[in-house]
ROSE-4610 file (N, C-alpha, C; in Angstrom, 1 decimal, always signed):
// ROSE-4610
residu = [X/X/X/X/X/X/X/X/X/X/X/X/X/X/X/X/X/X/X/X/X/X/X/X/X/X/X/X/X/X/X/X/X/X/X/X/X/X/X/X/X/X/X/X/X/X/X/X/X/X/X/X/X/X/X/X/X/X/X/X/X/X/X/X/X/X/X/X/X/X/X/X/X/X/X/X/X/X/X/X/X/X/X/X/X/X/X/X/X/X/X/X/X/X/X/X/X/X/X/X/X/X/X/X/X/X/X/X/X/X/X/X/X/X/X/X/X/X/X/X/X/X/X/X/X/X/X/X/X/X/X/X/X/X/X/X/X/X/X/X/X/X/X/X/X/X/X/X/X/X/X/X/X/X/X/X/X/X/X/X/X/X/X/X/X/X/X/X/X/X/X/X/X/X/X/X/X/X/X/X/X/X/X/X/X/X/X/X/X/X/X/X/X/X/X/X/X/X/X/X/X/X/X/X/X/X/X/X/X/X/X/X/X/X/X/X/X/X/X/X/X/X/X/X/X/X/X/X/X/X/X/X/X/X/X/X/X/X/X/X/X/X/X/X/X/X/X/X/X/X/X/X/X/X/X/X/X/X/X/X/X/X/X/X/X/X/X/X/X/X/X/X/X/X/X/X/X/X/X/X/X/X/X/X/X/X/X/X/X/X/X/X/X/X/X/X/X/X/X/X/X/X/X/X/X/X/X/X/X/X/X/X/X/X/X/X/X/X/X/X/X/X/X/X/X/X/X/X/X/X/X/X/X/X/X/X/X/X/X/X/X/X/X/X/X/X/X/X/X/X/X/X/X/X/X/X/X/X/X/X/X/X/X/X/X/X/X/X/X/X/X/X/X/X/X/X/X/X/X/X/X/X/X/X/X/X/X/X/X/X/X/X/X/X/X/X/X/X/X/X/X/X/X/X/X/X/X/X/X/X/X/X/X/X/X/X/X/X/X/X/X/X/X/X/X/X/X/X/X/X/X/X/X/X/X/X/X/X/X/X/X/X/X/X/X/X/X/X/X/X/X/X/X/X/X/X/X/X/X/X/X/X/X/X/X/X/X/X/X/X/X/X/X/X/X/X/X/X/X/X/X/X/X/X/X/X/X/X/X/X/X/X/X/X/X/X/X/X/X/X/X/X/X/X/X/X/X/X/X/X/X/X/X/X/X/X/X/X/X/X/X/X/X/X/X/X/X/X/X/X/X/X/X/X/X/X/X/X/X/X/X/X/X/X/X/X/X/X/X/X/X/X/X/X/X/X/X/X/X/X/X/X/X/X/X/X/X/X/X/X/X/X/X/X/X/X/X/X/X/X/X/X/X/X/X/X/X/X/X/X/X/X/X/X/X/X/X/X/X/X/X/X/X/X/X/X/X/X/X/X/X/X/X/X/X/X/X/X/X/X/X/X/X/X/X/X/X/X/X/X/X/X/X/X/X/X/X/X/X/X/X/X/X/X/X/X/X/X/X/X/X/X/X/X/X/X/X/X/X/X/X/X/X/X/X/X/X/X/X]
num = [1/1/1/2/2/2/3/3/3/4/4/4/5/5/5/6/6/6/7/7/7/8/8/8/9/9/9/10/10/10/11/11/11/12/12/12/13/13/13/14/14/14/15/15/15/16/16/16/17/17/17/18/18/18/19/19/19/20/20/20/21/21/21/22/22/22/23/23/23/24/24/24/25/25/25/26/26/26/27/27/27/28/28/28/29/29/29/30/30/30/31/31/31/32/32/32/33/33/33/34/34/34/35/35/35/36/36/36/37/37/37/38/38/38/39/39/39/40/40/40/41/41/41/42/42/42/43/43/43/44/44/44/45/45/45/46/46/46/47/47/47/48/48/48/49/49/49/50/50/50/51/51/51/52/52/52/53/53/53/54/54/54/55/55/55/56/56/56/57/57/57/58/58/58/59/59/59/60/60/60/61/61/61/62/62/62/63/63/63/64/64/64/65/65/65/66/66/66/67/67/67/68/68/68/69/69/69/70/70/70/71/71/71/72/72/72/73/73/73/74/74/74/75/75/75/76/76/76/77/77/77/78/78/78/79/79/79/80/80/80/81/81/81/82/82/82/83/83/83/84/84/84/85/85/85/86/86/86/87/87/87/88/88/88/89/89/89/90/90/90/91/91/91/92/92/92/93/93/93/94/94/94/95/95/95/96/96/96/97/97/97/98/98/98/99/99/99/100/100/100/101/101/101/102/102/102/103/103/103/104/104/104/105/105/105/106/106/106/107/107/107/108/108/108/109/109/109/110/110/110/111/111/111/112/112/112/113/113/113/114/114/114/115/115/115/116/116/116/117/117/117/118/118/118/119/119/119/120/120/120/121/121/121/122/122/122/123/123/123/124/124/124/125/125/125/126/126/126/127/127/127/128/128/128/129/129/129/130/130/130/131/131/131/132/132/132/133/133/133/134/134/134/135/135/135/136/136/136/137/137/137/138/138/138/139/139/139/140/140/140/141/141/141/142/142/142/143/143/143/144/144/144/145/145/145/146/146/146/147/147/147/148/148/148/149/149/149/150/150/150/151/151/151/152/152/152/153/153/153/154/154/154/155/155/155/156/156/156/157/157/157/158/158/158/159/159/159/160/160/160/161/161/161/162/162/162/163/163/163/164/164/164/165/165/165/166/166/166/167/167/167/168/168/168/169/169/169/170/170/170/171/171/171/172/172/172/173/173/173/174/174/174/175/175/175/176/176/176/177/177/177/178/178/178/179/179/179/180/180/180/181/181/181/182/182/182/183/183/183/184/184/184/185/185/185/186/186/186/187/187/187/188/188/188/189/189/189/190/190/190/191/191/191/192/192/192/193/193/193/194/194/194/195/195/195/196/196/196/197/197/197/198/198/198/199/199/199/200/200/200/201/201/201/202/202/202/203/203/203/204/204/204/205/205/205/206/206/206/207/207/207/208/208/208/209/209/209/210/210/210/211/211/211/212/212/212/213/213/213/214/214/214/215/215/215/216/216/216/217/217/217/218/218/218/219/219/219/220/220/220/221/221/221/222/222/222/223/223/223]
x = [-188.6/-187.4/-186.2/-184.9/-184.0/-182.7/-182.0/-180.9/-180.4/-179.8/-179.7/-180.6/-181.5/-182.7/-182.6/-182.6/-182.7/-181.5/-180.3/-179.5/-179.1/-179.5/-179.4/-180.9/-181.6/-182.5/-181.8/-181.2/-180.4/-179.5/-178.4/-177.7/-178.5/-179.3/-180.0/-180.3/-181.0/-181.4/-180.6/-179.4/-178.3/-178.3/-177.6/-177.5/-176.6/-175.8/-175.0/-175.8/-176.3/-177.0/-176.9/-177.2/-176.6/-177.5/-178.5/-179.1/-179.9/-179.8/-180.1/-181.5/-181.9/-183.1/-182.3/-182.5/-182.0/-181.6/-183.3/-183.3/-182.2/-181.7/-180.7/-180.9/-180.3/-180.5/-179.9/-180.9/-180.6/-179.2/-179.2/-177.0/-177.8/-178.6/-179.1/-178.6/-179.2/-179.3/-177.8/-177.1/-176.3/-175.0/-175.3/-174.3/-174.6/-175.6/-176.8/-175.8/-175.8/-175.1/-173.3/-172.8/-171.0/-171.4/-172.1/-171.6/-171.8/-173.1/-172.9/-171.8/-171.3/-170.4/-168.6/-169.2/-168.0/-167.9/-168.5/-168.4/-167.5/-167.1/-167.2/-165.5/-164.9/-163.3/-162.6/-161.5/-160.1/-159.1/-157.8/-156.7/-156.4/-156.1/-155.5/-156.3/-157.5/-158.6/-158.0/-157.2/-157.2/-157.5/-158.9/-159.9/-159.5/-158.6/-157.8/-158.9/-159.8/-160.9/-161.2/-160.9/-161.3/-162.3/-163.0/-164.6/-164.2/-164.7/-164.9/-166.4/-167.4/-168.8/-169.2/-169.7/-170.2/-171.9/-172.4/-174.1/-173.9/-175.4/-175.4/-174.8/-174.2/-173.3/-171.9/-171.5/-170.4/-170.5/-171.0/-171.3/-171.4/-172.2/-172.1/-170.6/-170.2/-168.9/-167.6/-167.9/-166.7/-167.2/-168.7/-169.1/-168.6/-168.5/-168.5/-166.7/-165.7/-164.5/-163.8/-164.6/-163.8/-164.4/-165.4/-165.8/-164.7/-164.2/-163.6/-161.9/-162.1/-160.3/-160.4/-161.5/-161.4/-161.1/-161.7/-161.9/-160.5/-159.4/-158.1/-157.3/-157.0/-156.1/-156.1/-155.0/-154.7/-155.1/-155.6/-155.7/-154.7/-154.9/-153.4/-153.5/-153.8/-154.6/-153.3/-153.6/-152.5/-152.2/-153.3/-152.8/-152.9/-151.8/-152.0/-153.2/-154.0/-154.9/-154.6/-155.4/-154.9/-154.6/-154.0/-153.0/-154.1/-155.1/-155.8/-156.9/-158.1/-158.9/-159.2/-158.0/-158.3/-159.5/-159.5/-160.8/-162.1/-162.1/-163.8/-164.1/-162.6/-162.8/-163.2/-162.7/-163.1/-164.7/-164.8/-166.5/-167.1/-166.9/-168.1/-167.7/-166.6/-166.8/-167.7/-167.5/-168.1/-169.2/-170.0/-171.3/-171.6/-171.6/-171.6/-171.9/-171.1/-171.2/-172.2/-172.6/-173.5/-174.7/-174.5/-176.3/-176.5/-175.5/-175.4/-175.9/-175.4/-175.7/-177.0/-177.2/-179.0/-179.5/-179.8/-180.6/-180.5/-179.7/-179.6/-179.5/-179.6/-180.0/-178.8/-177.4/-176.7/-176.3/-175.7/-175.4/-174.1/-174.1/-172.4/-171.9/-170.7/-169.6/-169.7/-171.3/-171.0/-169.9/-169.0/-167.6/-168.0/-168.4/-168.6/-169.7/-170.9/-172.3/-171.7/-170.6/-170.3/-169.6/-168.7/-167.2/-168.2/-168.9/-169.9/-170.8/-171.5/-171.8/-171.2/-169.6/-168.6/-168.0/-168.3/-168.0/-168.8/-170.3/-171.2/-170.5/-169.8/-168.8/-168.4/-167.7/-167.6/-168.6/-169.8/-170.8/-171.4/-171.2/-171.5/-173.0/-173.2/-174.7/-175.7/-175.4/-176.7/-176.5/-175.9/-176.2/-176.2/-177.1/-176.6/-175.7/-174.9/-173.9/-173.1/-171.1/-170.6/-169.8/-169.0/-168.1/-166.8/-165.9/-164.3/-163.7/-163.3/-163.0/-161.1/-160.7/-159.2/-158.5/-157.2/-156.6/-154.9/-154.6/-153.3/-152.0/-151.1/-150.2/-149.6/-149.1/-148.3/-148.9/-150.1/-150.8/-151.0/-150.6/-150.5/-152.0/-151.7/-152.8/-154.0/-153.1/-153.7/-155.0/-154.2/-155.3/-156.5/-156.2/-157.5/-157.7/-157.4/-158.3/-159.4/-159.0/-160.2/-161.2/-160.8/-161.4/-162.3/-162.1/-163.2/-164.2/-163.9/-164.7/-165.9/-165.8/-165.9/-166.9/-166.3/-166.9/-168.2/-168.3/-169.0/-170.5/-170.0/-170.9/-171.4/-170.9/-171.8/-172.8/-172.7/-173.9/-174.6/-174.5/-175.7/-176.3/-175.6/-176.1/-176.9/-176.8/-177.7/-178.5/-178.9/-179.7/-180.7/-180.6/-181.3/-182.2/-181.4/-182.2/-182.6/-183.1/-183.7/-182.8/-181.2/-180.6/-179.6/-179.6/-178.8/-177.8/-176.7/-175.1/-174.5/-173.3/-172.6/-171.4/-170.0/-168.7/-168.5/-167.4/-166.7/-165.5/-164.5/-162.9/-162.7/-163.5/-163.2/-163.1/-163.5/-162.8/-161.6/-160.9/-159.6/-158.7/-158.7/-158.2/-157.5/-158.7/-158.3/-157.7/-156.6/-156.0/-155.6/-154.8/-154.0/-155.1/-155.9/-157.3/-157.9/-158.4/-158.8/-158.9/-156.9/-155.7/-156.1/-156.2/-155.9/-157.4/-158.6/-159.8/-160.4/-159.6/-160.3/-159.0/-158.2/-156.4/-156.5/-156.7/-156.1/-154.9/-154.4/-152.1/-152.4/-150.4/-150.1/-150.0/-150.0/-149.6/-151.2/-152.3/-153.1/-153.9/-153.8/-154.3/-156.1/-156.2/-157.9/-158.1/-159.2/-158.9/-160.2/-161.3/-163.0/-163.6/-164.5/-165.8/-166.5/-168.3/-169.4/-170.5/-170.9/-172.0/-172.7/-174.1/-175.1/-176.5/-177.6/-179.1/-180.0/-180.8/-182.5/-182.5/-182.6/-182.4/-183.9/-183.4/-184.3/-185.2/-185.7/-186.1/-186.7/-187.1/-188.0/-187.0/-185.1/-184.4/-183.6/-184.2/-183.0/-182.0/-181.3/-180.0/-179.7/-180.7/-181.5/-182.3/-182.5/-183.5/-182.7/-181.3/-181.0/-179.9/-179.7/-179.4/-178.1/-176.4/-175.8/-176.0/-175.6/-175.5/-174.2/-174.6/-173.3/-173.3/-172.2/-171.6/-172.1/-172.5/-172.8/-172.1/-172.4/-171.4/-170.1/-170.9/-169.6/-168.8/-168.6/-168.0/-167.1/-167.4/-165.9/-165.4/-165.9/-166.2/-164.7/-163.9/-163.2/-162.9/-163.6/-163.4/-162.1/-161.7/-160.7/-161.0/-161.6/-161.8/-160.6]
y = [+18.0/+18.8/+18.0/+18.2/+17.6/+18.1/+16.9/+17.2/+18.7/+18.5/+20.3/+21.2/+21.3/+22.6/+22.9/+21.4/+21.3/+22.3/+22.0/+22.2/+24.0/+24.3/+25.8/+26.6/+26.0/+26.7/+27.1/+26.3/+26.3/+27.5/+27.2/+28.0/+29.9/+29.9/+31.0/+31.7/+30.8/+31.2/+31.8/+31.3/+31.3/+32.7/+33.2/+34.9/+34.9/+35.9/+36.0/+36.9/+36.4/+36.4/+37.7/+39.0/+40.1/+40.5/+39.6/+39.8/+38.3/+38.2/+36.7/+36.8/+35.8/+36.2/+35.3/+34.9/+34.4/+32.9/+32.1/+30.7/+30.2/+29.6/+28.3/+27.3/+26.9/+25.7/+23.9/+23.5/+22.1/+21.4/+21.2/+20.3/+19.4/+18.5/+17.5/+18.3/+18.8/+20.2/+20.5/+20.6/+21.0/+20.0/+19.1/+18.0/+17.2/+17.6/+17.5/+17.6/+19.7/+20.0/+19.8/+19.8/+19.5/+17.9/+16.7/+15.4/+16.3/+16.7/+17.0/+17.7/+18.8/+19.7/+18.5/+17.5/+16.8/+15.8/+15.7/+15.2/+16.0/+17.0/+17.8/+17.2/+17.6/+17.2/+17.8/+16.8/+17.9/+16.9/+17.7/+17.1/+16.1/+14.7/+13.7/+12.6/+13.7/+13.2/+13.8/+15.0/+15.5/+15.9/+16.4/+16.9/+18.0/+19.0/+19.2/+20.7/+20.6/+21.6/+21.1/+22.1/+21.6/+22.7/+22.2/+23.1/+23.4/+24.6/+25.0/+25.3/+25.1/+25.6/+25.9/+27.0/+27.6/+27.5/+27.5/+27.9/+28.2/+28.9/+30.1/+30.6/+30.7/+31.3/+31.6/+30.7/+30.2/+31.4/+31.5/+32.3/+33.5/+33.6/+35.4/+36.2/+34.7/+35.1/+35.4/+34.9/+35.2/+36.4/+36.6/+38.0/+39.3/+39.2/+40.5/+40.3/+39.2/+39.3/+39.9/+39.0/+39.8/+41.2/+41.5/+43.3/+43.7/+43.9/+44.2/+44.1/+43.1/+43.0/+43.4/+43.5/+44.2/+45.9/+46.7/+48.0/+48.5/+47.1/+47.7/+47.2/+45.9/+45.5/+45.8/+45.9/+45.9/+44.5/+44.4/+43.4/+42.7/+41.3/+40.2/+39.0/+38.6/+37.5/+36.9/+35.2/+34.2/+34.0/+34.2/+34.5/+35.9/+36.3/+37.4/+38.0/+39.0/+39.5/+39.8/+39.8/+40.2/+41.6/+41.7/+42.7/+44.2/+43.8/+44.4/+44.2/+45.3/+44.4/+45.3/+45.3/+46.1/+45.6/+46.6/+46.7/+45.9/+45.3/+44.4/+43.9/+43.4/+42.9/+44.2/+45.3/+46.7/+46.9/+46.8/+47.1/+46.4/+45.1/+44.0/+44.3/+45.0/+45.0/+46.2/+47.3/+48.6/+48.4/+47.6/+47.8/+46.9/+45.5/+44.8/+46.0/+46.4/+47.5/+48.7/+49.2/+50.2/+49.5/+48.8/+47.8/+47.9/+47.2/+46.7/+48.2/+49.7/+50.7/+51.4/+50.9/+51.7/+50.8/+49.7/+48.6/+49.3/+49.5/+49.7/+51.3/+52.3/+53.8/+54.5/+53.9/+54.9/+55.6/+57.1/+58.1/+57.6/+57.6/+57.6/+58.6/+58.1/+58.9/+59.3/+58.6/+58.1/+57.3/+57.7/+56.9/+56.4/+57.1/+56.6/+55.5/+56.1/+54.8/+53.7/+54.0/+52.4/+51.8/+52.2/+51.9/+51.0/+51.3/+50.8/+49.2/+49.7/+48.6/+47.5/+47.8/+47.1/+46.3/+46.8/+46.4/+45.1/+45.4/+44.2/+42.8/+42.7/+41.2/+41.2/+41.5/+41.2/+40.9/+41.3/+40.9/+39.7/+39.4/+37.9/+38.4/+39.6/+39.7/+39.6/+39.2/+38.9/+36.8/+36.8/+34.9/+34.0/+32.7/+32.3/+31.6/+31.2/+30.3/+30.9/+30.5/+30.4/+29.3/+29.4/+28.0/+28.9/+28.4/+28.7/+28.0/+28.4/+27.6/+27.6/+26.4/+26.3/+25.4/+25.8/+24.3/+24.4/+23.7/+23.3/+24.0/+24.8/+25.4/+24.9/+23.8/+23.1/+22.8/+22.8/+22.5/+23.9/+25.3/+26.0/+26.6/+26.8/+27.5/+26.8/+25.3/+24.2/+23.8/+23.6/+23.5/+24.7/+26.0/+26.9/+27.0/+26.1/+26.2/+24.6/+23.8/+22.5/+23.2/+23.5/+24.2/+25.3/+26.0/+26.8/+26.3/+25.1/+24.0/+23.7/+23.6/+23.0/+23.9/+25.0/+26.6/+26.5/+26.2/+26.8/+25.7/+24.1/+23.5/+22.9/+24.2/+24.2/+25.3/+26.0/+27.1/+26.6/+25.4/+25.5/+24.2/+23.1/+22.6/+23.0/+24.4/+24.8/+25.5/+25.9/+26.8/+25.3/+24.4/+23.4/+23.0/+22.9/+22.8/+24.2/+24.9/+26.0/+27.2/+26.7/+28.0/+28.7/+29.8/+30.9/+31.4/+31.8/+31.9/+33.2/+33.1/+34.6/+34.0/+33.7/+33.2/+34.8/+34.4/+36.0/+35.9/+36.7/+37.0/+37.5/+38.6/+39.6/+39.0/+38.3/+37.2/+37.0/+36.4/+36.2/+36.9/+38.1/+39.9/+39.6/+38.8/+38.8/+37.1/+37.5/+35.8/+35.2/+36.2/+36.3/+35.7/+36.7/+36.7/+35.6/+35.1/+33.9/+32.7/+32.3/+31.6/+31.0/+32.5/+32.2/+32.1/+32.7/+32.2/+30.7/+30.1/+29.1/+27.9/+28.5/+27.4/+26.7/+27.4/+26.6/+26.6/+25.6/+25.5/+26.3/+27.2/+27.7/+27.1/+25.8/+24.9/+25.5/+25.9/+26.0/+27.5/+27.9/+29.1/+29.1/+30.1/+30.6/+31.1/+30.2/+31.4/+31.9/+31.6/+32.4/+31.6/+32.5/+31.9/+32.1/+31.0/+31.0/+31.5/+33.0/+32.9/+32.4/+31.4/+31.0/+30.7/+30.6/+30.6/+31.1/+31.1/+31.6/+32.9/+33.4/+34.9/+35.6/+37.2/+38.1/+38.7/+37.8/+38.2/+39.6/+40.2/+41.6/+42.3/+42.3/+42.9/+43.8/+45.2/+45.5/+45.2/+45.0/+44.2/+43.2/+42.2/+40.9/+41.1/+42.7/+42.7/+43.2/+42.6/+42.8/+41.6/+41.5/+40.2/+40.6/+40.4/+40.5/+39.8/+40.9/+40.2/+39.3/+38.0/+37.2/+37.5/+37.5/+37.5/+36.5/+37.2/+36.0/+35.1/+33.7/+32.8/+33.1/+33.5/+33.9/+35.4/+35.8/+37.1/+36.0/+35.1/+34.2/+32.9/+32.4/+31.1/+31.6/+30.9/+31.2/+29.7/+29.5/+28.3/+28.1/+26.7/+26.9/+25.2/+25.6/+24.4/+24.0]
z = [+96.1/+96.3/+96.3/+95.7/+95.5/+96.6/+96.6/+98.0/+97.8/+96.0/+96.1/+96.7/+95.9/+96.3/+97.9/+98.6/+100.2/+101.1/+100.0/+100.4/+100.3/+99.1/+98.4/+99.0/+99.9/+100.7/+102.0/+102.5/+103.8/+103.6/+102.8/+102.4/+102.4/+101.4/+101.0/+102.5/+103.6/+104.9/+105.6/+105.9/+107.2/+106.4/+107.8/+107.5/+109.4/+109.4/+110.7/+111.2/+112.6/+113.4/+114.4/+114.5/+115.4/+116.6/+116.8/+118.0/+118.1/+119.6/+119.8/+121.5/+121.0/+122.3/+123.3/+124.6/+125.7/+126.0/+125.0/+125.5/+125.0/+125.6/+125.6/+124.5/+123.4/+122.6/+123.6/+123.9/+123.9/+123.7/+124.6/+124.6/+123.3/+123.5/+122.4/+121.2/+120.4/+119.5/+119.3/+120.3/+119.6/+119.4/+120.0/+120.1/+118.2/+117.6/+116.9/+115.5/+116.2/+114.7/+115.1/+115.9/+115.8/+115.2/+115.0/+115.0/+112.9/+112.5/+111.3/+110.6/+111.3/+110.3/+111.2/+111.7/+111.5/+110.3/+109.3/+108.4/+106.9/+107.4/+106.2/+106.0/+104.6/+104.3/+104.8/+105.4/+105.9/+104.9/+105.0/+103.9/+105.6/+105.0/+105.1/+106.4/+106.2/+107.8/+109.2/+108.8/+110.3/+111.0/+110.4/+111.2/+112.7/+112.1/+113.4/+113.9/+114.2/+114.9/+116.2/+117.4/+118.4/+118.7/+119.4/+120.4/+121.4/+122.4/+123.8/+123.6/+124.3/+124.0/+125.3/+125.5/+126.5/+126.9/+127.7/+127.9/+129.3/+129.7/+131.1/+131.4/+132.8/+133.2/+132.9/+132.2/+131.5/+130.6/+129.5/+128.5/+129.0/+130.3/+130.7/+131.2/+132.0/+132.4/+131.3/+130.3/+129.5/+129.0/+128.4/+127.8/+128.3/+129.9/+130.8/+130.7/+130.9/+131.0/+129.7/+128.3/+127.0/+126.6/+127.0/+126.7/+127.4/+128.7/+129.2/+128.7/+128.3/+127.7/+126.8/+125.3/+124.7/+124.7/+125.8/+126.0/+126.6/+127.1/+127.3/+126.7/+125.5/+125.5/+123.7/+123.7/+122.3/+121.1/+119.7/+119.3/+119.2/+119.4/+119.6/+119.0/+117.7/+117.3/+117.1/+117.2/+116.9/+115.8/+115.0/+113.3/+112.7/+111.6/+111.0/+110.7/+111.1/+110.2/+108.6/+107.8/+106.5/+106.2/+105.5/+105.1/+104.5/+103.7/+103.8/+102.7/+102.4/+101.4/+100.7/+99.7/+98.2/+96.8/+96.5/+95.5/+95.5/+95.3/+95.3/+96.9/+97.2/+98.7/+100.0/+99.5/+100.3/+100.3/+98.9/+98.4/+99.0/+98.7/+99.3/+101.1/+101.9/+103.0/+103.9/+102.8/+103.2/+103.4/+101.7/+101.8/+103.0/+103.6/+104.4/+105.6/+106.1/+107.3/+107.1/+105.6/+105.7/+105.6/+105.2/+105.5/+107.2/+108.0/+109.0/+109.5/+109.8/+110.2/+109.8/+108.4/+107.9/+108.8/+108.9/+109.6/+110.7/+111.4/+113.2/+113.4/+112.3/+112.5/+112.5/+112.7/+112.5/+111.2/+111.7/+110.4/+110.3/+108.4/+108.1/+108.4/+108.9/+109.6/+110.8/+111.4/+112.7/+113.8/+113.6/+114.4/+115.5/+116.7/+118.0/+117.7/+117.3/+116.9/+116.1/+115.2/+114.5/+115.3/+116.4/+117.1/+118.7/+118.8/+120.0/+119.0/+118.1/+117.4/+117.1/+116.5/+116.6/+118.0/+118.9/+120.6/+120.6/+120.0/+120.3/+120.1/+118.7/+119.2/+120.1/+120.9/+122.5/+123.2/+123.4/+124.0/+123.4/+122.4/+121.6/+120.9/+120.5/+120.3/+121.0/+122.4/+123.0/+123.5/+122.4/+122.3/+123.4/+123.8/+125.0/+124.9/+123.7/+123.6/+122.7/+123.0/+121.9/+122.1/+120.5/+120.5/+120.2/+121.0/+120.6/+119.7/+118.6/+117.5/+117.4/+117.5/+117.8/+116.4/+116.2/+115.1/+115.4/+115.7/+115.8/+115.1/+116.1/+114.8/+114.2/+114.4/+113.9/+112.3/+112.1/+110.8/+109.9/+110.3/+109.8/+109.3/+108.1/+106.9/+106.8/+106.2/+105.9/+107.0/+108.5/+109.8/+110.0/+109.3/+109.5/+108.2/+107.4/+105.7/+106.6/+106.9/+107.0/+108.3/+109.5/+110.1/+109.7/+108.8/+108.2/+107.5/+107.0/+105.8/+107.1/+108.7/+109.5/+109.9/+110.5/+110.5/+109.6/+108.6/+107.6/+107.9/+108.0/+108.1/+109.6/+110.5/+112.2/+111.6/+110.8/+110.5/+109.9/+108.8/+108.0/+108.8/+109.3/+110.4/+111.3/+112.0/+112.9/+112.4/+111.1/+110.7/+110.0/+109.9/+109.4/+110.2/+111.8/+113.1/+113.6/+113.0/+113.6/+114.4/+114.2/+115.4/+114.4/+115.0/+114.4/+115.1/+113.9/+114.3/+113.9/+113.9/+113.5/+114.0/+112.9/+113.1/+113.5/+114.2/+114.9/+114.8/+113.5/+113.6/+114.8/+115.0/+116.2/+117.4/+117.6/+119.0/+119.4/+117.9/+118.2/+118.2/+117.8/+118.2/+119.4/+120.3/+121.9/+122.3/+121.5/+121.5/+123.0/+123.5/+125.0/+125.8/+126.0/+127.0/+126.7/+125.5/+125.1/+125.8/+125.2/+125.8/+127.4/+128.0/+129.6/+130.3/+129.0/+130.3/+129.9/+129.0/+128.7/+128.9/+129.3/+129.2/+128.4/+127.3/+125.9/+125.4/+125.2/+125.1/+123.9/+124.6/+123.2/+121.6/+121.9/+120.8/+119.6/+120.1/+119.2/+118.8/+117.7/+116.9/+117.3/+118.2/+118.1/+117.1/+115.8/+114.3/+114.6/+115.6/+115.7/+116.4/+116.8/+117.5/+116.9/+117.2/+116.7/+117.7/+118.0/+118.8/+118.0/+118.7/+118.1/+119.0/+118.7/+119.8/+118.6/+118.8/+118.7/+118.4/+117.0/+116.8/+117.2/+117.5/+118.0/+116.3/+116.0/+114.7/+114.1/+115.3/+115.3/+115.5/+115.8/+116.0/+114.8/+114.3/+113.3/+112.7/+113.8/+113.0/+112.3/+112.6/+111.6/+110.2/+110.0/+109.3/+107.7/+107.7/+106.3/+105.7/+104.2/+103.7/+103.1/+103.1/+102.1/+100.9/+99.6/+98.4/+98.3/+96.9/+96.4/+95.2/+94.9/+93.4/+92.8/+91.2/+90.6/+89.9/+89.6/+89.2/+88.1/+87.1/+86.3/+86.7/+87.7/+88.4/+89.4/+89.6/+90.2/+89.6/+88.2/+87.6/+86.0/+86.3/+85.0/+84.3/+83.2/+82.3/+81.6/+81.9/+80.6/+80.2/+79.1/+77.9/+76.9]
């Protein structure tokens, strides 16, 4: 097998994670995958991604504090949400979510059953751990374009070692709350957390795959 193939297996695997069983992953393990997905490129080496990483108690206590601020507080994210997701970006979002509801039994146009399922980010899925993912404002766009590059390779990092993740926008909705349970200075943008642990693999909600586009549907040549 070749570094690719090794590599485009991993890839192929990782899947965002929506129910997690209890045991704890190993500090070892995970200290494991942040030294890997620290390798990945940022413009000029500035590697501007900082971690909060939670396990036990830790983790239950924020779970119970952000359900809660979610259920009263208006979304407050430090960066813009986007504006919105017309044509292909709407499609590829719907189906995403009607997979996510056939898998877990709800009826379309179930509002209350999708709007509770939706809550489950706040509860982190279940997970014993997450990571608070931060970047500097001062670096703008730029600081949550290398940080995502970063994002991308704590998943396939941990899915190499056997653990399973799920990046969460919906976290940072709860910027404020965030901010003040973890005293992180205003100076830096929460752009997501990673719940991640040991998936509930017999769990519904695990039990389906988004499609990708195929190459030439995003590949434009100019010879």
């Amino acid at each position: 097998m070749t570094d690719y193939d090794t590599l485009d297996a991993i890839l192929s695997a990782r899947f965002s994670c929506r129910a997690f069983r209890p045991d704890p992953v190993p500090r070892a393990i995970v200290e494991r995958i942040i030294a890997a997905a620290q390798k990945v490129p940022s413009w000029c080496n500035a590697q501007p991604w900082q971690l909060i990483v939670t396990a036990g108690v830790e983790t239950d206590r924020f779970r119970d504090a952000l359900y809660a601020a979610a259920m009263s507080m208006p979304p407050t994210p430090d960066m813009p949400w986007p504006e919105g997701y017309p044509g292909i970006y709407g499609d590829r979002r719907r189906a995403c979510g009607f997979q996510l509801y056939d898998a877990v039994g709800i009826e379309k146009g179930d509002r209350a059953a999708s709007a509770q399922q939706m809550m489950e980010n706040y509860r982190l899925f279940g997970a014993p751990h997450v990571a608070i993912v931060t970047s500097p404002k001062v670096l703008g766009p730029y600081g949550a374009m290398d940080t995502g590059g970063f994002v991308t390779a704590f998943c396939l990092a941990a899915q190499a070692l056997g653990v399973s993740t799920i990046p969460q926008a919906a976290i940072a909705a709860q910027g404020p709350f965030v901010h003040d349970h973890f005293d992180i200075e205003d100076d830096r943008n929460i752009l997501c957390a990673i719940s991640f642990g040991y998936a509930d693999s017999d769990h519904p909600a695990n039990q389906f795959r988004t499609d990708r586009e195929k190459v030439q549907n995003v590949l434009e040549w100019k010879d």
